[in-house]
N, C-alpha and C positions, 0 to 999 in steps of 0.2 A: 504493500500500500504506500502511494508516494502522499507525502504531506505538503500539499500546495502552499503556501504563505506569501500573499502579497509583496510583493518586493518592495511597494515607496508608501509613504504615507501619504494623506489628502493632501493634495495643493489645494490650500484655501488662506486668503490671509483678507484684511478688516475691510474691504472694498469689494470684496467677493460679490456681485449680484446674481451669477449664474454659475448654475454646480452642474459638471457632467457626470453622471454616476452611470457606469457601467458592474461589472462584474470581476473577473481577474483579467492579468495579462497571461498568454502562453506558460508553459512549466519552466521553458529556456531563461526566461526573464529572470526564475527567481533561482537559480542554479548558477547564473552567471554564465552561460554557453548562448550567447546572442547572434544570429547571422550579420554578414557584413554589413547590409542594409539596414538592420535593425537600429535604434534610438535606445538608448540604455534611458527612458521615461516612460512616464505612462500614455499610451496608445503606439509604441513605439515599434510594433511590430512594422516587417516589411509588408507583410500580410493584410494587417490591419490599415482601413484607406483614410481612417479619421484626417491624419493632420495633412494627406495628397487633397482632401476637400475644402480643407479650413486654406492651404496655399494658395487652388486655385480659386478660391472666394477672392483673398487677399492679395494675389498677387506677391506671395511675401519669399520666394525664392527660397527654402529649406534647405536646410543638410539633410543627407539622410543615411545615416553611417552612424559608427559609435563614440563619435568627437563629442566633448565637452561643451565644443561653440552649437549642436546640435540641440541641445538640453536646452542651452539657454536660448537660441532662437524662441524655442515653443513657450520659456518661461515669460518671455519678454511680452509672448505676443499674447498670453495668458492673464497676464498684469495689466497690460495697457487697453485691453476686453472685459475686465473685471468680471474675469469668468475663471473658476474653479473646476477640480477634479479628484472627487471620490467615488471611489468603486467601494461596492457597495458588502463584498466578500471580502474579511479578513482574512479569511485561512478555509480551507477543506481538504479531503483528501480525496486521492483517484486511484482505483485498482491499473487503470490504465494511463500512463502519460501521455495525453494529449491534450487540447487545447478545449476540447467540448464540455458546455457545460453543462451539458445533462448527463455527465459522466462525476459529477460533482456530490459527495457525500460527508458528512459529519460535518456540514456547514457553519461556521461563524460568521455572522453578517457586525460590519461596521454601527453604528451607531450617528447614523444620518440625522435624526433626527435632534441629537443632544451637538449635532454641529451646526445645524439651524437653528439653535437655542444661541450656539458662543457667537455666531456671526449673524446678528439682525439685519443685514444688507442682503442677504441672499434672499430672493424673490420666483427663481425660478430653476426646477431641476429639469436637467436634460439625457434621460436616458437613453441611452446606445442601445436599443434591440427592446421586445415587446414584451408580453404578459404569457410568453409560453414558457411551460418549466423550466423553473432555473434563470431565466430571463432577468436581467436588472428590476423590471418593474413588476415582475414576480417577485420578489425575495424583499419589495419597497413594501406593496399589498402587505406581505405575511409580519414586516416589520412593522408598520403602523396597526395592526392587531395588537400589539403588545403597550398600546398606546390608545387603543378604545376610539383610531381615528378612521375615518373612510374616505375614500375619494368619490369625486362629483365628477362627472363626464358632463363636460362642454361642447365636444367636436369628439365625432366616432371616426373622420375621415381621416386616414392616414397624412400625417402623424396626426395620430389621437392625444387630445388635451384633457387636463383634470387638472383641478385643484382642491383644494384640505384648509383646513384652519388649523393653524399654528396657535395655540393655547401658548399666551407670554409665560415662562417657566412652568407651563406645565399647569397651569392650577383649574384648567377647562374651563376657566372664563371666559367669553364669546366674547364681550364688551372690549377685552384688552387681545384677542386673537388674530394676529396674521395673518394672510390669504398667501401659500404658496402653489404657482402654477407647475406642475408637471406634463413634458411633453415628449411624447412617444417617439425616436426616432429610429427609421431603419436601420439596423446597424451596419455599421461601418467594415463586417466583415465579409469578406470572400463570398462566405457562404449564405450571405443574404441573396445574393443574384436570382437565383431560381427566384423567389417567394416574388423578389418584385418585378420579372420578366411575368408572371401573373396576374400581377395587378392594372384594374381596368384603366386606371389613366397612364400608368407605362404603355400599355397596347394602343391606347389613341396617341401619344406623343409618339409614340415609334414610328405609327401608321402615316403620322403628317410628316415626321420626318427620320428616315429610314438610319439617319449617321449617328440618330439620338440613342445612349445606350444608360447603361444601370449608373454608370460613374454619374454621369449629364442628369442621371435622376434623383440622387444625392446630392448632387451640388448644389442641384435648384432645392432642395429639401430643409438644406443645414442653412441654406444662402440667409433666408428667414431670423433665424436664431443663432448664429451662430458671426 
């Protein structure tokens, strides 16, 4: 049984407005056995297209290799976005090492919610992948049970949106409670492609124009929030 463990802690600091909360990074990350292309941070797989969408939003020319000045591009451009990132999985383990999380067992989930308590700026979470097992915004669901909280659907259309009320420390007063927004996004992996080459507005964007593909469907996705 291998013992998965988070390799970074949250990036989030006092100006944080928007948390991206995913799940882990690959086994290699936290083994220290990274491919050439890899970013020793979080979304830093070669694999993973988060920060290939966030550049061509930005224009912001990346490294993407295991250089130091790599880290801190994503930090810079992290800081000057007041946009955060915690994954939502502390630790679990896997009979099998690979990267899938429904292969994910004896889970410890971070405690998202008691960082939305230290940082009152944070107003909106953006999770990388949906509500199917194991999914970030599966493991948000099962975590806000332990908290007597529920989400509100606003928009069922891909990305789906919800928001909660944030009780100030917790004391379930409505009068003094914070509205934060969560929104569903496709994830940024690989293995998203099938699911959104299915999706009715992928098939009419394709249809009008034939050069449009899954990347171009993400891009316009994240373009929004991101």
């Amino acid at each position: 049984m291998f013992k998965h463990e988070h390799p970074y802690k949250p990036f989030i600091y006092k100006d944080t407005t928007k948390l991206i909360v995913g799940t882990l990074p690959p086994p290699r990350f936290s083994i220290g056995e990274l491919l050439e292309k890899d970013v020793d941070f979080c979304y830093g797989s070669y694999y993973n297209s988060l920060w290939l969408f966030i550049d061509n939003i930005h224009d912001l020319n990346f490294r993407y290799d295991n250089s130091i000045e790599a880290v801190e591009q994503r930090k810079h451009f992290l800081i000057k976005h007041k946009i955060g990132i915690c994954d939502i999985v502390e630790s679990a383990e896997r009979e099998k090492v690979d990267a899938s999380d429904l292969g994910l067992k004896n889970i410890k989930l971070r405690n998202i919610i008691g960082y939305l308590n230290q940082y009152p700026r944070i107003t909106t979470l953006l999770f990388t992948g949906g509500n199917s097992k194991n999914g970030p915004e599966y493991f948000f669901r099962k975590h806000l049970k332990d908290y007597n909280i529920k989400l509100e659907l606003l928009n069922n259309e891909v990305p789906r949106v919800h928001q909660f009320k944030l009780p100030t420390n917790l004391n379930h007063n409505a009068l003094k409670a914070r509205t934060i927004k969560t929104v569903c996004l496709t994830s940024s992996s690989g293995a998203a492609n099938i699911s959104i080459s299915r999706m009715p507005l992928y098939k009419q964007l394709k249809a009008t124009n034939p050069k449009f593909n899954t990347f171009d469907f993400r891009v316009m996705q994240y373009r929004e929030f991101l």
